[in-house]
ZAZA-867239 format. One record per atom (N, C-alpha, C, O): residue number from 1; chain; x, y, z. Coordinates in Angstrom, 2 decimals. Atoms other than C-alpha are relative to their C-alpha. Layout:
BEGIN
<r pos="NUM" unit="A" east="X" north="Y" up="Z"/>
...
END
This chain:
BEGIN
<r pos="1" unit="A" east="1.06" north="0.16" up="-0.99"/>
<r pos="1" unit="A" east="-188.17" north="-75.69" up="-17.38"/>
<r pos="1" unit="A" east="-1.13" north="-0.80" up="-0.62"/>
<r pos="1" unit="A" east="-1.47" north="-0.74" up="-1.80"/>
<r pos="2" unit="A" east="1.40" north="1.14" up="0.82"/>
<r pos="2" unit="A" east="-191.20" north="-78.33" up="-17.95"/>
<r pos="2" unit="A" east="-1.18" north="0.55" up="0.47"/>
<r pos="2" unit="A" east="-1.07" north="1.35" up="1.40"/>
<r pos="3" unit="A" east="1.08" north="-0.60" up="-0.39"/>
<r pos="3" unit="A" east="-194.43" north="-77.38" up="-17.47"/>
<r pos="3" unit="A" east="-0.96" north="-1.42" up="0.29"/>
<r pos="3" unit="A" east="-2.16" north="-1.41" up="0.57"/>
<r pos="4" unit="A" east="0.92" north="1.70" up="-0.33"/>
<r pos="4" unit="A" east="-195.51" north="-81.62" up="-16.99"/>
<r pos="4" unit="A" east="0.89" north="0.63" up="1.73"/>
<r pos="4" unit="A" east="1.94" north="1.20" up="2.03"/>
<r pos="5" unit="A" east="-0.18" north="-0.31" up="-1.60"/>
<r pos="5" unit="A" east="-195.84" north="-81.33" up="-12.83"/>
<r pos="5" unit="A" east="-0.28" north="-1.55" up="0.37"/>
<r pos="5" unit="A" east="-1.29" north="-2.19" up="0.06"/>
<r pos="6" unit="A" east="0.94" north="0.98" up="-0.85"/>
<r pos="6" unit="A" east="-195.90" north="-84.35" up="-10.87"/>
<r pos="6" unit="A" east="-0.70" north="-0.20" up="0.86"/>
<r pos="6" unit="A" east="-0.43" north="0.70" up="1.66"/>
<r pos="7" unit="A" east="0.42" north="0.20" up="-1.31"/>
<r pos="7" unit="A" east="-197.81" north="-85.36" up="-8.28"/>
<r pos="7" unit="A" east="0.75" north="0.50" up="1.22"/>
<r pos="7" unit="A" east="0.10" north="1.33" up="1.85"/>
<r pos="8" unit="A" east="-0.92" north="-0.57" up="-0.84"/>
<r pos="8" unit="A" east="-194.88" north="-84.59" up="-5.70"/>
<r pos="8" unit="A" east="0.16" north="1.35" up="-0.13"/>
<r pos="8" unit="A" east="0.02" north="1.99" up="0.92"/>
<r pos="9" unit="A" east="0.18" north="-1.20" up="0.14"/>
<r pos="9" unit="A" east="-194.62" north="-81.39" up="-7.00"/>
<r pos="9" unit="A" east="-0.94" north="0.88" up="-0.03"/>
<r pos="9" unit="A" east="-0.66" north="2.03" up="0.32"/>
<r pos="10" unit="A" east="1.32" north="-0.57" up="-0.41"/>
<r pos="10" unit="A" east="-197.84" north="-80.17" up="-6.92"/>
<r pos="10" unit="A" east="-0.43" north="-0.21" up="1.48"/>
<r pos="10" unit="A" east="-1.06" north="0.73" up="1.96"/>
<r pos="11" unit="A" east="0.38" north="0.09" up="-1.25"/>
<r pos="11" unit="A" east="-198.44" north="-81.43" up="-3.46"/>
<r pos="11" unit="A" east="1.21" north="1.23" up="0.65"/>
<r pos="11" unit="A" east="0.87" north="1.81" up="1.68"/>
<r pos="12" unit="A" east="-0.63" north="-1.01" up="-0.71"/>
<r pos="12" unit="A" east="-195.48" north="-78.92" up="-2.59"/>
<r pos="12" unit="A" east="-0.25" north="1.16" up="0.28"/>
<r pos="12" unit="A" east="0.08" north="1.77" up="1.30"/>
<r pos="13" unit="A" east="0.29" north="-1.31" up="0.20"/>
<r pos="13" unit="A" east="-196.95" north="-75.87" up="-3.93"/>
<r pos="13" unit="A" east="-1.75" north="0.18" up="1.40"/>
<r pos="13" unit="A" east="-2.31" north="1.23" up="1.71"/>
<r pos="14" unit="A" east="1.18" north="0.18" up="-0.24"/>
<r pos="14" unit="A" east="-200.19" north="-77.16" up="-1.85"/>
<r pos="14" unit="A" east="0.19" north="0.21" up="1.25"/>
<r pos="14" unit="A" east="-0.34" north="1.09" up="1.92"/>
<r pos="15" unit="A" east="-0.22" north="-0.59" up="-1.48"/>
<r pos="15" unit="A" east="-198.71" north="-77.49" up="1.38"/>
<r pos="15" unit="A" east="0.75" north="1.19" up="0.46"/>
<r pos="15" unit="A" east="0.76" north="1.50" up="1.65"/>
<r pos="16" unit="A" east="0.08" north="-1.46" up="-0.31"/>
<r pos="16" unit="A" east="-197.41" north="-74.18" up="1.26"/>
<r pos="16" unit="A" east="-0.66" north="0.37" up="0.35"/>
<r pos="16" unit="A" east="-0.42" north="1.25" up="1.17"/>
<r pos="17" unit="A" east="1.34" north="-0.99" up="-0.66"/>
<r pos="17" unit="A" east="-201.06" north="-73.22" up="1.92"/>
<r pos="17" unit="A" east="-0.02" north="0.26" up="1.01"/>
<r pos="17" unit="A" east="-0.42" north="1.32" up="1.49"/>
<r pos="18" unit="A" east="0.22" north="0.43" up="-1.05"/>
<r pos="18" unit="A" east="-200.54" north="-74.98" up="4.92"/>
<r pos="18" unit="A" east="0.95" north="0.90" up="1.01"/>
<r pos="18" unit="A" east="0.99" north="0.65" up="2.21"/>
<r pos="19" unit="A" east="-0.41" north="-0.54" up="-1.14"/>
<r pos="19" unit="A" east="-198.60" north="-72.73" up="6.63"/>
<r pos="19" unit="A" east="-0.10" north="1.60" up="-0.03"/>
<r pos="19" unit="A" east="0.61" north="2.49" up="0.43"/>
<r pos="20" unit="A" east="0.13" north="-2.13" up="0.45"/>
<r pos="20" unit="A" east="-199.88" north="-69.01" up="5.50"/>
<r pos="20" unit="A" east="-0.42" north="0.15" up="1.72"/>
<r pos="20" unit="A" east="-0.60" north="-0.74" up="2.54"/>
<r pos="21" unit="A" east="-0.10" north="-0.74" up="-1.33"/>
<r pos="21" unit="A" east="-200.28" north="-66.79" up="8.68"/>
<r pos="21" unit="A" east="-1.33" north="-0.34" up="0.71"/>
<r pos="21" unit="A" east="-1.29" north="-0.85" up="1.83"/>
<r pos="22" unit="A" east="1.56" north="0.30" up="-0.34"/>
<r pos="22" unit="A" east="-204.04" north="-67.22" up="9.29"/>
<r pos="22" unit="A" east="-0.44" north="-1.27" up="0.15"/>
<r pos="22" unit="A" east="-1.63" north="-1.56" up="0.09"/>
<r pos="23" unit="A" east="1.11" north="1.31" up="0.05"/>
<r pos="23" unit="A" east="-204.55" north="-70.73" up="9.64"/>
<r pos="23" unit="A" east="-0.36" north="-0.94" up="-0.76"/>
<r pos="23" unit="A" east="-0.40" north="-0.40" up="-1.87"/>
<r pos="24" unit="A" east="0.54" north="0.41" up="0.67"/>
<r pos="24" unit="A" east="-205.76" north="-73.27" up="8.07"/>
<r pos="24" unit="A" east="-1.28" north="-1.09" up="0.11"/>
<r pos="24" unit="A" east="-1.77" north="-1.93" up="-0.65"/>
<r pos="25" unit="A" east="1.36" north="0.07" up="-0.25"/>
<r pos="25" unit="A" east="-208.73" north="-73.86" up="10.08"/>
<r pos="25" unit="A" east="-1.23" north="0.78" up="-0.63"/>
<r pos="25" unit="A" east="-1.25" north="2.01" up="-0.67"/>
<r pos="26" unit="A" east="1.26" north="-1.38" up="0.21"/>
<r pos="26" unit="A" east="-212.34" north="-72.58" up="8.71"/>
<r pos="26" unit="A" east="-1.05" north="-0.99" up="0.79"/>
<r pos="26" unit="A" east="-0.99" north="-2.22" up="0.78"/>
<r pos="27" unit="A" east="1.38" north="0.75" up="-0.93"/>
<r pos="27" unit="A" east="-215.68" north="-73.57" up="11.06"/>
<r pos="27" unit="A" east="-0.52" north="1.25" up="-0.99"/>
<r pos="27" unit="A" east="-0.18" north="2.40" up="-1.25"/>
<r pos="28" unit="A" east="1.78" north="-0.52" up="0.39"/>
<r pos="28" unit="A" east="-218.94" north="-72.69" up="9.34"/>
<r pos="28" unit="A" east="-0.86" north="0.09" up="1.06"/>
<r pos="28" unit="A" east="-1.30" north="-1.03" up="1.36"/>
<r pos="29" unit="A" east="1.34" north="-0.03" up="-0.79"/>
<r pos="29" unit="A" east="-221.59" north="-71.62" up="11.93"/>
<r pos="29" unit="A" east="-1.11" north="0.80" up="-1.23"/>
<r pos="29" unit="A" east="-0.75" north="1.33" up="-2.28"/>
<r pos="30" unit="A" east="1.26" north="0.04" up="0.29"/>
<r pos="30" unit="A" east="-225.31" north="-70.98" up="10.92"/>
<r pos="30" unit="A" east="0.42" north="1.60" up="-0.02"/>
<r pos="30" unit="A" east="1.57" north="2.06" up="-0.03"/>
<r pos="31" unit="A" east="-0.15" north="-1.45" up="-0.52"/>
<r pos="31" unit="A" east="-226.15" north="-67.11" up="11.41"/>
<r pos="31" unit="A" east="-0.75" north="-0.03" up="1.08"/>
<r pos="31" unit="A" east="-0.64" north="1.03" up="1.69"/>
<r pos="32" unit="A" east="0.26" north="-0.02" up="-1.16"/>
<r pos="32" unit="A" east="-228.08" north="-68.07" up="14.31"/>
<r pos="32" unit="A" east="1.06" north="-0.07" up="1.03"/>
<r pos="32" unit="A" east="1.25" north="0.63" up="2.03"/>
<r pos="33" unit="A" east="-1.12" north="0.40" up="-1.55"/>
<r pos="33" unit="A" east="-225.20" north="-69.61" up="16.38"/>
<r pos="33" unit="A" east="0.99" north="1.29" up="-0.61"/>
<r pos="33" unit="A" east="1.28" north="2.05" up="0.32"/>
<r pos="34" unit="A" east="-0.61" north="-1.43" up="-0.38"/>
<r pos="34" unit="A" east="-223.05" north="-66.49" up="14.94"/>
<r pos="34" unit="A" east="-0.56" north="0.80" up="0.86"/>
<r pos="34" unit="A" east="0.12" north="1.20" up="1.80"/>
<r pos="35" unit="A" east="0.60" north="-1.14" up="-0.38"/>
<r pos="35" unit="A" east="-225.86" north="-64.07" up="16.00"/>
<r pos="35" unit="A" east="0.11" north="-0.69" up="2.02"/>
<r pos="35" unit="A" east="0.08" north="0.13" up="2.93"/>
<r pos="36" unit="A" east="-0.15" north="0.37" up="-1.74"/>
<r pos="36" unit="A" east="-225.54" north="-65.96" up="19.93"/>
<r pos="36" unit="A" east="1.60" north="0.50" up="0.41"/>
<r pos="36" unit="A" east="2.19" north="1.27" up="1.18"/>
<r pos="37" unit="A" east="-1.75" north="-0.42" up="-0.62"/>
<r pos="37" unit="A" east="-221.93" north="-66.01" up="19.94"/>
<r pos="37" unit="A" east="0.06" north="1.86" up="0.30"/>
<r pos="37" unit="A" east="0.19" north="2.39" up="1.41"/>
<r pos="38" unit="A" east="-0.24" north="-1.08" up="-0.21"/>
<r pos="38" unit="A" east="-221.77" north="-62.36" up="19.11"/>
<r pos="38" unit="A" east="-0.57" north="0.84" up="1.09"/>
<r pos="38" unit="A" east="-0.10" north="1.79" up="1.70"/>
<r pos="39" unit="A" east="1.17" north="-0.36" up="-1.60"/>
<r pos="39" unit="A" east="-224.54" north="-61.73" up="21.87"/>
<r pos="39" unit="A" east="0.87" north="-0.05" up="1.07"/>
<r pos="39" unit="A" east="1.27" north="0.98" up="1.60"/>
<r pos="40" unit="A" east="-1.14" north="0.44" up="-0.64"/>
<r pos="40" unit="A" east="-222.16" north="-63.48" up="23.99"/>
<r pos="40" unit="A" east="1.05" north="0.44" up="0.73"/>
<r pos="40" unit="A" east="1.35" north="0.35" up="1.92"/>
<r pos="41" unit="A" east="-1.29" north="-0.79" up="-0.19"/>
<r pos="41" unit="A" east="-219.10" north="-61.52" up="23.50"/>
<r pos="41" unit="A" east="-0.49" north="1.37" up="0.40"/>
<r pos="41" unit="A" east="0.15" north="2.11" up="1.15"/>
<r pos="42" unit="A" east="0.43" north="-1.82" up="-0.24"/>
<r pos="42" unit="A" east="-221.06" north="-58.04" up="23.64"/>
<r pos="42" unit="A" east="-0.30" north="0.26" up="1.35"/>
<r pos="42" unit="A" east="-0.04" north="1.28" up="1.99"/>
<r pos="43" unit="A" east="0.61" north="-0.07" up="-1.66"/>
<r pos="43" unit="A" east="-222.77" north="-59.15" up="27.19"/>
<r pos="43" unit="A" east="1.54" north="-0.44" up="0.99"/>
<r pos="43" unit="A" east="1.50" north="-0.10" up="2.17"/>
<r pos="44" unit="A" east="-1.65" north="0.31" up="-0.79"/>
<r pos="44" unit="A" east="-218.84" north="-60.32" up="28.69"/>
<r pos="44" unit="A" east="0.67" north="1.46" up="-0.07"/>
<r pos="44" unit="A" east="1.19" north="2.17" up="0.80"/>
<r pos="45" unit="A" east="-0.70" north="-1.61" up="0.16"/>
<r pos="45" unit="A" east="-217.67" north="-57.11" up="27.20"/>
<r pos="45" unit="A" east="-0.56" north="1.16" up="0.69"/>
<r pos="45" unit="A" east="0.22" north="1.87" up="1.31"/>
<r pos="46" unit="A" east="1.21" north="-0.51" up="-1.02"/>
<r pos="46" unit="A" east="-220.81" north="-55.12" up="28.90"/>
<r pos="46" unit="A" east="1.28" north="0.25" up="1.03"/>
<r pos="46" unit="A" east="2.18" north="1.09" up="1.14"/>
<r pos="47" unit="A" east="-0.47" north="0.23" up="-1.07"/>
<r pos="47" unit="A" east="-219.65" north="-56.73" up="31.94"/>
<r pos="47" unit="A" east="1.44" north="0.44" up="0.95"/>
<r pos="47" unit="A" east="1.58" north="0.69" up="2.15"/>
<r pos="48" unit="A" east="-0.98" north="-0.88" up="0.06"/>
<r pos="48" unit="A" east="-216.56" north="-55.43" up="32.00"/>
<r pos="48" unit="A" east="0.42" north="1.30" up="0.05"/>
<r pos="48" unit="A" east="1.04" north="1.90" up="0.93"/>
<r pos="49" unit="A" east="0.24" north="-1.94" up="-0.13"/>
<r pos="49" unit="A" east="-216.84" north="-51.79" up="31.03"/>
<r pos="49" unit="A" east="-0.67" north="0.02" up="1.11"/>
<r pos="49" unit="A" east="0.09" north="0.62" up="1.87"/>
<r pos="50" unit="A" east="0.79" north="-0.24" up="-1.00"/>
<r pos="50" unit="A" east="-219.31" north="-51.81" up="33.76"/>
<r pos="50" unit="A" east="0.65" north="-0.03" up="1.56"/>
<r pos="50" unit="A" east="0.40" north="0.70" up="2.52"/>
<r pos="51" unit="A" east="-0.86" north="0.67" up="-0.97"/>
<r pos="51" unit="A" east="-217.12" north="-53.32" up="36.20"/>
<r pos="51" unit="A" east="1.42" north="1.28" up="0.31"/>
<r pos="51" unit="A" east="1.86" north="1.65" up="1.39"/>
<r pos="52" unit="A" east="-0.91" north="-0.71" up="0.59"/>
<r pos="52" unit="A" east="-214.51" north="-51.05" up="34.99"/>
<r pos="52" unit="A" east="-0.72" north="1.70" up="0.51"/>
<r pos="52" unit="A" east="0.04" north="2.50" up="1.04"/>
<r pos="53" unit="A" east="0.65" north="-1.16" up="0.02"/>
<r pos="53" unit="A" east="-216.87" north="-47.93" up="35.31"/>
<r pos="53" unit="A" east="-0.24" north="-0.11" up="1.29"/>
<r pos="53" unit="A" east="0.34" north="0.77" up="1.92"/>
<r pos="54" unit="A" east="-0.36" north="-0.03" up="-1.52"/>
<r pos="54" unit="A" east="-217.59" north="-48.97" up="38.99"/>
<r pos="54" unit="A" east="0.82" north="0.73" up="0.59"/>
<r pos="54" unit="A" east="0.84" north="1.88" up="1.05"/>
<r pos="55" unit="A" east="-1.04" north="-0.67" up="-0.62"/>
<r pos="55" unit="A" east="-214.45" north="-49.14" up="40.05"/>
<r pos="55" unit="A" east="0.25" north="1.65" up="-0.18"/>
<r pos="55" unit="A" east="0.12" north="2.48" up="0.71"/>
<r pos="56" unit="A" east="-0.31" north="-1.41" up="0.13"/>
<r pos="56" unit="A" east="-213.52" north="-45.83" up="38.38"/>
<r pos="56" unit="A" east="-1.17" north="1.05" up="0.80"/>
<r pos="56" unit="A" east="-0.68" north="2.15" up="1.07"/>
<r pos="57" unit="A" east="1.22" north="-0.60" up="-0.89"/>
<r pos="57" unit="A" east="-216.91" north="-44.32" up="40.37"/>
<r pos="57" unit="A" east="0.47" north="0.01" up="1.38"/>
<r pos="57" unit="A" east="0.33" north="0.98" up="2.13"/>
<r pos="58" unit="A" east="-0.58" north="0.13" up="-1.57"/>
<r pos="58" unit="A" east="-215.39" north="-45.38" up="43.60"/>
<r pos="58" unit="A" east="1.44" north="0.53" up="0.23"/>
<r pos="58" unit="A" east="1.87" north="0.71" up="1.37"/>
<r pos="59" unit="A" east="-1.11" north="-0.41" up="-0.53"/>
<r pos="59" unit="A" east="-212.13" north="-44.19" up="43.28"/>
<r pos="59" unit="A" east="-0.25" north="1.81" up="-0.42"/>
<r pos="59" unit="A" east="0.18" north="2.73" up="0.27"/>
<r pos="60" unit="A" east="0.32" north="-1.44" up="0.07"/>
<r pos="60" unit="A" east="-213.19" north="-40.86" up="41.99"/>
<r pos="60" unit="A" east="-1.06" north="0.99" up="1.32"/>
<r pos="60" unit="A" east="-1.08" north="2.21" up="1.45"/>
<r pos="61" unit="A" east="0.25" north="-0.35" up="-0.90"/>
<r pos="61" unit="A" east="-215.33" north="-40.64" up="45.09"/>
<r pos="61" unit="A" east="0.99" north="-0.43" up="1.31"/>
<r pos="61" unit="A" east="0.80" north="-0.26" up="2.51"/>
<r pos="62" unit="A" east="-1.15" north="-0.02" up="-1.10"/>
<r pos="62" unit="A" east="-212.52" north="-41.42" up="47.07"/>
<r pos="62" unit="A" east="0.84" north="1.34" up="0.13"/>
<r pos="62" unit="A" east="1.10" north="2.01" up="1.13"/>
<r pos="63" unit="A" east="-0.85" north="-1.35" up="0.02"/>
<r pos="63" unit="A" east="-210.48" north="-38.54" up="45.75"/>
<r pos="63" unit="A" east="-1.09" north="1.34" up="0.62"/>
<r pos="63" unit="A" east="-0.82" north="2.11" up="1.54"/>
<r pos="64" unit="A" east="1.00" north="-1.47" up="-0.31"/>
<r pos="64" unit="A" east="-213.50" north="-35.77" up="46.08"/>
<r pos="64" unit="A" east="0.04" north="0.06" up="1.92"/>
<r pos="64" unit="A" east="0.27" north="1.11" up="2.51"/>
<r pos="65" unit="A" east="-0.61" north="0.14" up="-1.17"/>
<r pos="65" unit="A" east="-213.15" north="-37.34" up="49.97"/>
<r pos="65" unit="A" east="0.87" north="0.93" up="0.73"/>
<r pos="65" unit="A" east="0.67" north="1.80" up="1.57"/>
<r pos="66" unit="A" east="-1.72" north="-0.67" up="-0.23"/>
<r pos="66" unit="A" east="-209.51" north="-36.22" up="50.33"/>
<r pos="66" unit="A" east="-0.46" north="1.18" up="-0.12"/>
<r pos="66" unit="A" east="-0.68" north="1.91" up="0.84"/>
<r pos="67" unit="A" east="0.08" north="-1.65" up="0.13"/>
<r pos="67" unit="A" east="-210.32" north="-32.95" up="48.42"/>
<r pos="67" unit="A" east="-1.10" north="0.58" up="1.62"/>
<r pos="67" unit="A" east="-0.71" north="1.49" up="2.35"/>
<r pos="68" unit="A" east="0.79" north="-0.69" up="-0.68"/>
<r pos="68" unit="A" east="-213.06" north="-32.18" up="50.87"/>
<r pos="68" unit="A" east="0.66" north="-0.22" up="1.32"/>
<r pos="68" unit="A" east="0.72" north="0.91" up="1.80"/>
<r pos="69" unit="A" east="-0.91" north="-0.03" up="-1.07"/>
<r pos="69" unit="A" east="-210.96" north="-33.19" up="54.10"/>
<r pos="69" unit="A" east="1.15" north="0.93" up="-0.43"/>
<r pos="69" unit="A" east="1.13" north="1.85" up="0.38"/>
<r pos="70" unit="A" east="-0.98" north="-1.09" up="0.25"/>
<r pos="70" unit="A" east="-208.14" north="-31.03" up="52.80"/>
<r pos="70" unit="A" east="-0.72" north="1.35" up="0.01"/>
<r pos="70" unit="A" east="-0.16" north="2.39" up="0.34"/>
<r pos="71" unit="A" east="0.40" north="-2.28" up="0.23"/>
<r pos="71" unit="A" east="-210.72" north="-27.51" up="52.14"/>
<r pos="71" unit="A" east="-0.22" north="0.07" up="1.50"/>
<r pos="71" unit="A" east="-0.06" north="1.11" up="2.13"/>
<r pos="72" unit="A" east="0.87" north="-0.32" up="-1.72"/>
<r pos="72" unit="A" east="-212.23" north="-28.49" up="55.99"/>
<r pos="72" unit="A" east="1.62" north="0.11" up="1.07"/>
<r pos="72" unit="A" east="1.57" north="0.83" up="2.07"/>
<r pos="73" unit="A" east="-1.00" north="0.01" up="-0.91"/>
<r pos="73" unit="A" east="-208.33" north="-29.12" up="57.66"/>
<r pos="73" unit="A" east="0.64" north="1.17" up="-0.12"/>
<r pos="73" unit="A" east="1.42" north="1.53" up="0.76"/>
<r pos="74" unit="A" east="-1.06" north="-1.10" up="0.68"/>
<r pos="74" unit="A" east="-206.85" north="-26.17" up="55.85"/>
<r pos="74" unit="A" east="-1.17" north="1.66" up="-0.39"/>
<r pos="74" unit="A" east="-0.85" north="2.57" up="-1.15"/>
<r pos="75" unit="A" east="0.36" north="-0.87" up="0.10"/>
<r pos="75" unit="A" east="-209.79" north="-23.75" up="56.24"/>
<r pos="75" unit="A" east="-0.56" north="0.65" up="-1.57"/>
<r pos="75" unit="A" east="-1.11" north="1.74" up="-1.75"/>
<r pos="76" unit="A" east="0.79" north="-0.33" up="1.34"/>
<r pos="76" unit="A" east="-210.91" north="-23.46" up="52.65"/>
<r pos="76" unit="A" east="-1.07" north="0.13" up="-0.70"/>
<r pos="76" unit="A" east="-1.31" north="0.53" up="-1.84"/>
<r pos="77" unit="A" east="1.66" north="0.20" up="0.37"/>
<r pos="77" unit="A" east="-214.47" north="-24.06" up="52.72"/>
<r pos="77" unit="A" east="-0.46" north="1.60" up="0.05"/>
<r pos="77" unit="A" east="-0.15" north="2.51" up="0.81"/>
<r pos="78" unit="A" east="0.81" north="-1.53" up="0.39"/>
<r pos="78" unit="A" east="-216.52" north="-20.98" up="51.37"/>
<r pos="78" unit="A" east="-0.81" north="-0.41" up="-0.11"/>
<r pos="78" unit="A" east="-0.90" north="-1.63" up="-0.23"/>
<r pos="79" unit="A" east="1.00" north="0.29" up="-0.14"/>
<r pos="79" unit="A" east="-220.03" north="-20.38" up="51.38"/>
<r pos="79" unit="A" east="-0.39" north="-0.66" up="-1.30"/>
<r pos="79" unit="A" east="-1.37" north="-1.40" up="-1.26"/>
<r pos="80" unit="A" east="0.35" north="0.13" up="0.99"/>
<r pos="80" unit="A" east="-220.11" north="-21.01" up="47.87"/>
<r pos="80" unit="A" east="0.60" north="-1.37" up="-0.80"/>
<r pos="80" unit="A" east="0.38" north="-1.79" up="-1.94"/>
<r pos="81" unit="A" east="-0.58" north="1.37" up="0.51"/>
<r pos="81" unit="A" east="-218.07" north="-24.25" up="47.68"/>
<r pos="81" unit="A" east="-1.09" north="-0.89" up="0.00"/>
<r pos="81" unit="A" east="-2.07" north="-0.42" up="0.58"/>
<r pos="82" unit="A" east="0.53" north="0.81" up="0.04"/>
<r pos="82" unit="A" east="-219.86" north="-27.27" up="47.09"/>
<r pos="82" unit="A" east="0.24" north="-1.33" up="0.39"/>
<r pos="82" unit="A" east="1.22" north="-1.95" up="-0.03"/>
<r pos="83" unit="A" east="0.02" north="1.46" up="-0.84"/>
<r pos="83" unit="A" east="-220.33" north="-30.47" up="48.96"/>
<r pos="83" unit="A" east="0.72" north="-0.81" up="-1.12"/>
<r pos="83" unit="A" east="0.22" north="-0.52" up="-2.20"/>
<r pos="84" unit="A" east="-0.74" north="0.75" up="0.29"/>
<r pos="84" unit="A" east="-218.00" north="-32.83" up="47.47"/>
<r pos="84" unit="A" east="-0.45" north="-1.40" up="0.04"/>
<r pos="84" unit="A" east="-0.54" north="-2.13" up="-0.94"/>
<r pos="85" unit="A" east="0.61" north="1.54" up="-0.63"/>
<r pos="85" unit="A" east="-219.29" north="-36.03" up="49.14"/>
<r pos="85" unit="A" east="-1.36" north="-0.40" up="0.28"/>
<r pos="85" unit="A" east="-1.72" north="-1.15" up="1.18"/>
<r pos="86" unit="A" east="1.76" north="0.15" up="-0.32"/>
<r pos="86" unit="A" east="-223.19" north="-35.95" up="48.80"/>
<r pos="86" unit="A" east="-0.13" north="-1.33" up="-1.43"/>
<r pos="86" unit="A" east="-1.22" north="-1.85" up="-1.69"/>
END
């Protein structure tokens, strides 16, 4: 085995880099334009859960609905039940 490398051979071991799993893109931002981006992603993400939390608000007052038409069709309402749909 030699330990003199040529040029060709060293460029082999090099572009190996070139195909590791991660990439072989890197971007430098500032920490300002990080600190926006991340702003960014947190207020989209917000938006979402929120969106998300809606819906789930509306369908959970959909069901309490049902329940309360089912205690009133089927005679179940007691003095001590509680309004469902306020």
């Amino acid at each position: 085995m030699s330990y003199y490398r040529t040029p060709f051979q060293i460029k082999n071991y090099i572009s190996a880099f070139d195909q590791m799993p991660f990439g072989s893109e890197v971007y430098v931002v500032s920490n300002s334009e990080y600190k926006k981006y991340k702003q960014q992603q947190a207020k989209e993400e917000i938006e979402v859960l929120e969106n998300r939390a809606e819906s789930y608000e509306k369908t959970a007052l959909s069901i309490r609905k049902v329940i309360q038409e089912l205690r009133e069709e089927n005679n179940l309402l007691s003095s001590d039940t509680k309004e469902l749909t306020e």
